[in-house]
C-alpha positions as CSV (number, residue, x, y, z in Angstrom):
1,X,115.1,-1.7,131.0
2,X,117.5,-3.8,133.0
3,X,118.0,-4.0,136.3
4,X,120.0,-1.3,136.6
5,X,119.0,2.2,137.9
6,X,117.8,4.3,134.9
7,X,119.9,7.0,132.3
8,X,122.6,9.3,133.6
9,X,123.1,12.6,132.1
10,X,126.0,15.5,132.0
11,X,126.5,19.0,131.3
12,X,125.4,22.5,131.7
13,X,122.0,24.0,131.9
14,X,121.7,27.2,131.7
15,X,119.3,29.9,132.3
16,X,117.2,31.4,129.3
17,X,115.9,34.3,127.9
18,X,113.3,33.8,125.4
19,X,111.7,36.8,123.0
20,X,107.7,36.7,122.9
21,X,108.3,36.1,119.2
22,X,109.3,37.5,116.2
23,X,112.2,40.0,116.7
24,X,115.6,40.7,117.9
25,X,117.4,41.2,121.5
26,X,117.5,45.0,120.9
27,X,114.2,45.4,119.5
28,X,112.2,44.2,122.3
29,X,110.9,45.3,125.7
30,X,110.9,42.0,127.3
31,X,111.6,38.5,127.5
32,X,110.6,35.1,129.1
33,X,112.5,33.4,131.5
34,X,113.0,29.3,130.9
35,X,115.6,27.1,131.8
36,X,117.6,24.8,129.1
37,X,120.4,22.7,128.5
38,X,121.0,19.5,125.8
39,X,121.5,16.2,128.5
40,X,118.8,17.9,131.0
41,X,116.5,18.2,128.0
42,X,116.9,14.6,127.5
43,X,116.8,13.8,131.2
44,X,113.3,15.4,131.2
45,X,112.0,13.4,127.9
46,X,113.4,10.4,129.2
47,X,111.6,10.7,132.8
48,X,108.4,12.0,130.9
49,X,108.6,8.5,128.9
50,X,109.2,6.8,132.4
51,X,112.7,6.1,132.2
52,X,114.5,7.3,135.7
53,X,117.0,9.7,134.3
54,X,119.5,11.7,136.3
55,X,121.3,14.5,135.2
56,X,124.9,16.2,136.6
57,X,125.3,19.6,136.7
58,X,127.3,22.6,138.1
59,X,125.6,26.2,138.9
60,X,125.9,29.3,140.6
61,X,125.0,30.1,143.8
62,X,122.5,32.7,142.4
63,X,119.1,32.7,141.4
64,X,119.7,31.6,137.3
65,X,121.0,28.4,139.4
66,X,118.2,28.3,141.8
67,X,115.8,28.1,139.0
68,X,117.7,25.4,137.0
69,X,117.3,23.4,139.6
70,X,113.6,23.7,140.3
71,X,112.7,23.1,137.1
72,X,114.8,20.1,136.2
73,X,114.1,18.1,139.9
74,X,110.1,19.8,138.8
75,X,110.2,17.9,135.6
76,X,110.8,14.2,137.4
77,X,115.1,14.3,137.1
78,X,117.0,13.0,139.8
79,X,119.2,16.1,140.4
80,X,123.2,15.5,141.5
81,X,124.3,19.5,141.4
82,X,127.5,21.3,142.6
83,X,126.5,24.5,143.5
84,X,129.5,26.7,142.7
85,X,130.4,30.3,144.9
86,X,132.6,31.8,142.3
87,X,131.0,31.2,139.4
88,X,127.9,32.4,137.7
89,X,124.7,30.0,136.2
90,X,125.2,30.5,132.2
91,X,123.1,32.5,130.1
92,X,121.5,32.3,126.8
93,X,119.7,34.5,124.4
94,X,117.3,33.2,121.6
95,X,115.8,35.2,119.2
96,X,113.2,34.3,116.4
97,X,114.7,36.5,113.3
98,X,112.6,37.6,110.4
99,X,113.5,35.1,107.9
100,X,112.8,32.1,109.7
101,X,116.0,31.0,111.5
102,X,116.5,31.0,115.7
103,X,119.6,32.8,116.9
104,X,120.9,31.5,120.0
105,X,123.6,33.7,121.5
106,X,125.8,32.0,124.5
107,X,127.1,34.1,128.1
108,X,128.9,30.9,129.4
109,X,132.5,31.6,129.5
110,X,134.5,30.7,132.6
111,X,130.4,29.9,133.8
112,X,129.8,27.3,136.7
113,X,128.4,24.7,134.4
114,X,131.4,24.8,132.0
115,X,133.7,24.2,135.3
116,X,132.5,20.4,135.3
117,X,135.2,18.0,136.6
118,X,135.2,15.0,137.7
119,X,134.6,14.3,141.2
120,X,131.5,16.2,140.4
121,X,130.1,12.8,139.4
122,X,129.9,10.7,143.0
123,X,130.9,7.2,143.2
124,X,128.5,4.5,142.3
125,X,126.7,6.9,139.7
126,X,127.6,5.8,136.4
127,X,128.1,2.0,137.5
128,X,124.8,1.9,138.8
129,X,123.4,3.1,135.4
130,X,121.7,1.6,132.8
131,X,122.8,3.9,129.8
132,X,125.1,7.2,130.4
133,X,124.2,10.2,127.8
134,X,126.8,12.6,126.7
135,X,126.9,15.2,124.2
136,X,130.0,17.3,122.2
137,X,128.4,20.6,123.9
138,X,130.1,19.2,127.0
139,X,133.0,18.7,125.3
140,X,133.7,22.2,123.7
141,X,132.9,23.7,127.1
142,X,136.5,23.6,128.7
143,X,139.5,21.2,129.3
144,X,137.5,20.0,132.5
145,X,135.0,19.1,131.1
146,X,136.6,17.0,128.0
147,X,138.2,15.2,130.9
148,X,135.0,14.7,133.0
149,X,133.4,13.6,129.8
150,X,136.4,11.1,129.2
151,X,136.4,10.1,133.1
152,X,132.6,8.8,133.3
153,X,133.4,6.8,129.5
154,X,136.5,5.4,131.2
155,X,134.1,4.7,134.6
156,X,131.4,3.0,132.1
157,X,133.3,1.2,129.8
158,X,135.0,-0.8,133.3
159,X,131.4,-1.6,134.7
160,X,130.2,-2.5,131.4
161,X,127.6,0.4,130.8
162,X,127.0,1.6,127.5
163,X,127.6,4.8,126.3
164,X,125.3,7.5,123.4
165,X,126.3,10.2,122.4
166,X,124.8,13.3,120.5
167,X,127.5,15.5,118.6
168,X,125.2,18.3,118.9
169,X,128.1,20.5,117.8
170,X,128.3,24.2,118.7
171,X,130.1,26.4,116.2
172,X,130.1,29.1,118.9
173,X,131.7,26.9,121.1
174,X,134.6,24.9,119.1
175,X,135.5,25.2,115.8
176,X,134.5,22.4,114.1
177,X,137.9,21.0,113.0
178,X,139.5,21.1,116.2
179,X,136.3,19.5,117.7
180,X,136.0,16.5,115.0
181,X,138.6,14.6,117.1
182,X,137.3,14.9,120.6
183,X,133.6,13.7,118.9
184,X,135.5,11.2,116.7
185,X,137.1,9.6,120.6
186,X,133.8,9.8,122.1
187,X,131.9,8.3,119.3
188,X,134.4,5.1,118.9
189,X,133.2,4.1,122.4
190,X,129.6,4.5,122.0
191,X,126.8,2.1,121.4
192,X,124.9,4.4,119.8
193,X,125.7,8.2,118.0
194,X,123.3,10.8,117.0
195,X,123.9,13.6,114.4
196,X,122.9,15.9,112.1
197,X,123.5,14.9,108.6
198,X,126.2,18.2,108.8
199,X,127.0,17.0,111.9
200,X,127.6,13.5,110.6
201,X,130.0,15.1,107.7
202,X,132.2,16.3,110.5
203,X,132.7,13.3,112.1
204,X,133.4,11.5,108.7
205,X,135.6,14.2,107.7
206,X,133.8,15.6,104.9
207,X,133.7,19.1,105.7
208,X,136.4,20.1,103.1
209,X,135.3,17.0,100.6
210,X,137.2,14.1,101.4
211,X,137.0,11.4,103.4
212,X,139.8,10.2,106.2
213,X,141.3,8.2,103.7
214,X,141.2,11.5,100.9
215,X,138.4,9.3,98.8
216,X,135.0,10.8,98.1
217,X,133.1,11.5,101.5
218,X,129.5,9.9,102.0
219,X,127.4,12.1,100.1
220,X,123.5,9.9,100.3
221,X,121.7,9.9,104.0
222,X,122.1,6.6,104.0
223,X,125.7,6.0,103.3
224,X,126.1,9.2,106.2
225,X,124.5,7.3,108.5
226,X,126.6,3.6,107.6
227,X,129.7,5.4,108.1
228,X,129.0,7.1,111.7
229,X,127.6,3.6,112.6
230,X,130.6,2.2,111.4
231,X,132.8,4.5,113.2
232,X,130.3,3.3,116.0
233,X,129.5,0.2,117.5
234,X,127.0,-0.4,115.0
235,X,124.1,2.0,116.0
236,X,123.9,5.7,114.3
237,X,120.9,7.9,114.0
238,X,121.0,10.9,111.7
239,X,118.2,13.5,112.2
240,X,117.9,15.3,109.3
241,X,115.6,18.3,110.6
242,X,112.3,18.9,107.7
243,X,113.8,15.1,106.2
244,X,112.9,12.9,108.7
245,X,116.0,10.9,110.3
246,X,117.7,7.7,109.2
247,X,119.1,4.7,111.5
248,X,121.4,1.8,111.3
249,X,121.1,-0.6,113.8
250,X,123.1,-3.3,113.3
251,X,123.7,-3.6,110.0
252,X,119.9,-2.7,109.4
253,X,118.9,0.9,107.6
254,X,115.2,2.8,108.3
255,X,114.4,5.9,106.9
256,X,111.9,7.7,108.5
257,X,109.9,10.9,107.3
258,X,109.3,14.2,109.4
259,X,106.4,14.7,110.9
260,X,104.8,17.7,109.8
261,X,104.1,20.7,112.2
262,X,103.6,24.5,112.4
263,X,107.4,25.1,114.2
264,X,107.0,27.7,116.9
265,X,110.7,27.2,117.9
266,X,112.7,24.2,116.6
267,X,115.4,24.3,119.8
268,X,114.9,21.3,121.5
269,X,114.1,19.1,118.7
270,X,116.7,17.0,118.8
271,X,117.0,16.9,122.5
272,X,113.0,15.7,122.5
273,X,113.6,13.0,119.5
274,X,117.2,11.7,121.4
275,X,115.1,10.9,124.8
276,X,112.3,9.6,122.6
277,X,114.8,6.6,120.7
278,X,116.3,6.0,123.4
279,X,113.2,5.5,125.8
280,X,111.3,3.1,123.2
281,X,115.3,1.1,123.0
282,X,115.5,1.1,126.5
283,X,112.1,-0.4,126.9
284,X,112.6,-2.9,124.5
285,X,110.4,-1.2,121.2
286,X,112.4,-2.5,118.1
287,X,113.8,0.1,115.3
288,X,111.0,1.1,114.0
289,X,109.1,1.9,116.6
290,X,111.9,3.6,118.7
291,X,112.6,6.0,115.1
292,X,108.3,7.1,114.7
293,X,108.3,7.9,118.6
294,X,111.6,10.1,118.3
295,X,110.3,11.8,114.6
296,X,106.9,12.3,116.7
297,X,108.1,13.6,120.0
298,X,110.6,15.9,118.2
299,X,108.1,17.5,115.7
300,X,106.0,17.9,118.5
301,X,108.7,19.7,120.7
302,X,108.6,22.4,117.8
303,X,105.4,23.0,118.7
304,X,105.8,25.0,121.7
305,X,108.5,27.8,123.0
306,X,111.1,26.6,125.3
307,X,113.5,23.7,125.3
308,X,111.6,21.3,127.1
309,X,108.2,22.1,127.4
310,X,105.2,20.5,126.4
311,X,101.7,22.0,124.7
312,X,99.5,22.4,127.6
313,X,96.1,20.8,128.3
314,X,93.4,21.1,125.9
315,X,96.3,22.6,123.0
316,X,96.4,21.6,119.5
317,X,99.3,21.1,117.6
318,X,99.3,21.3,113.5
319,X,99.9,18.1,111.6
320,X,99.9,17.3,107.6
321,X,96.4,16.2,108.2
322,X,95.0,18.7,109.4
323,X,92.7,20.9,106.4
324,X,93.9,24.1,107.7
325,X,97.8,23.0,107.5
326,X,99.3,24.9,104.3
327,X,102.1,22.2,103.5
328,X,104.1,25.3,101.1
329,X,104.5,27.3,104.2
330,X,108.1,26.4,105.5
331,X,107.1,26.9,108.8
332,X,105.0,23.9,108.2
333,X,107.7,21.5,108.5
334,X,110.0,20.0,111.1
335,X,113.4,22.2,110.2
336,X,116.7,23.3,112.7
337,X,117.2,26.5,111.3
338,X,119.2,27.7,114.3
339,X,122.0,29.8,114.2
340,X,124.3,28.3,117.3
């Protein structure tokens, strides 16, 4: 770490409703109640791996806010929240369906987290930071928001603080073309850029099967990865779910293999294996290292329900070596089948 004062984080958390476990909304009697939300999800990984992490937030002034709140300041994150009186705390649903894949359904529209601006984020916040952590969910969540987003880069990039980013795009949320160029901005300032490998096409333009100069788009892991570091400053991660991940760092490529688990609910993954790279960079752990703690923290983040959570004391988790583990069972393996 340097000297400076830890990770800042942005965007919305919401509250969640959870089912017990296999089944849809309609179908069942009740649900559980969590909290969730991409950059406090990190905020919590990070300050679980000892990095001080902050995150910036709007809510309601109801008790889905109330409970956001608790439970991020709970986890160990320095908390900087606007508590808004005419807006509502956002909602979402998530349902474990039959054949394998999470549905997540949104109630965020014209919400108090989506109303982020920027005089939301106090003076002396981002310039005191070590690293600032945005995501493309904040983007798609309203014209405010782009512009806080593009605010704290603007703010960071004049006090010298780098940027990552995680597309995490939302199909729900932006359509994926008109959202390639508000990741594409974000991701040319950024010292580092995570993505799904479909994520990745998006940025590269390879959604329709060319490339931004019409040639044939990156079609190998590895070449995906090269070309969002190259849009980059360098640095790219592409998580690649049941695959394992790849990273360039700086002209260097590592390829590293899933971990193998019995998924009880993928969301939060990539939120788990983002705070893991970025704690083992920040602390000085070199590529390797930094790629094994993110492919371990987020296969074990599957292991559990909820975003953030963690197995509790005296739990087991599943791995490839353990006798009982079928390894033909898809559930076996680190995957994102969520429908989002």
């Amino acid at each position: 770490m340097t000297a400076r004062a830890g990770v800042l984080t942005l965007g919305e958390t919401m509250l969640l409703l959870a089912g017990p476990g296999i089944g849809e909304v309609r179908d069942l009697d009740h649900m559980r109640v969590d909290t969730g939300g991409a950059e406090s999800n990190v905020a919590i990984g990070l300050a679980r791996a000892g990095v001080p992490a902050t995150w910036v937030g709007r809510v309601g002034a109801d008790p889905a806010g109330e409970r956001v709140l608790r439970d991020v300041r709970q986890a160990g994150v320095d908390v900087v929240a606007t508590v808004d009186p005419e807006r509502s705390t956002g909602l979402m649903m998530k349902e474990r369906l039959q054949d394998g894949r999470t549905r997540v359904t949104y109630h965020r529209r014209h919400s108090a987290g989506s109303a982020l601006v920027p005089e939301d984020v106090p003076a002396g916040l981002v310039e005191q930071s070590a690293l600032v952590h945005v995501s493309g969910i904040t983007l798609a969540l309203s014209e405010s928001a782009r512009r806080t987003v593009t605010a704290v880069l603007d703010r960071a990039e004049a006090a010298g603080v780098p940027v990552s980013f995680d597309v995490n795009h939302r199909q729900k949320l932006l359509d994926a073309a008109v959202a390639r160029e508000h990741y594409r901005a974000v991701a040319a300032r950024a010292a580092v850029v995570f993505a799904g490998d479909d994520e990745a096409r998006i940025l590269l333009g390879a959604q329709d099967g060319t490339g931004d100069d019409g040639d044939t788009p990156p079609t190998s892991d590895e070449d995906l990865a090269r070309g969002v570091a190259d849009l980059a400053r360098g640095r790219a991660v592409v998580k690649l779910g049941s695959r394992g991940a790849v990273s360039v760092v700086d002209g260097r490529t590592t390829r590293r293999a899933a971990t193998p688990v019995r998924v009880v609910d993928p969301v939060g993954a990539g939120d788990a294996f983002v705070a893991a790279w970025l704690a083992a960079t920040l602390t000085g752990a070199d590529t390797d290292t930094a790629l094994d703690r993110a492919a371990d923290a987020g296969a074990l983040a599957c292991t559990v329900p909820g975003d953030w959570r963690l197995p509790g004391p005296g739990a087991t988790t599943h791995t490839d070596t353990d006798t009982d583990t079928d390894t033909d069972d898809p559930a076996a393996a680190v995957h994102d089948h969520v429908e989002r």
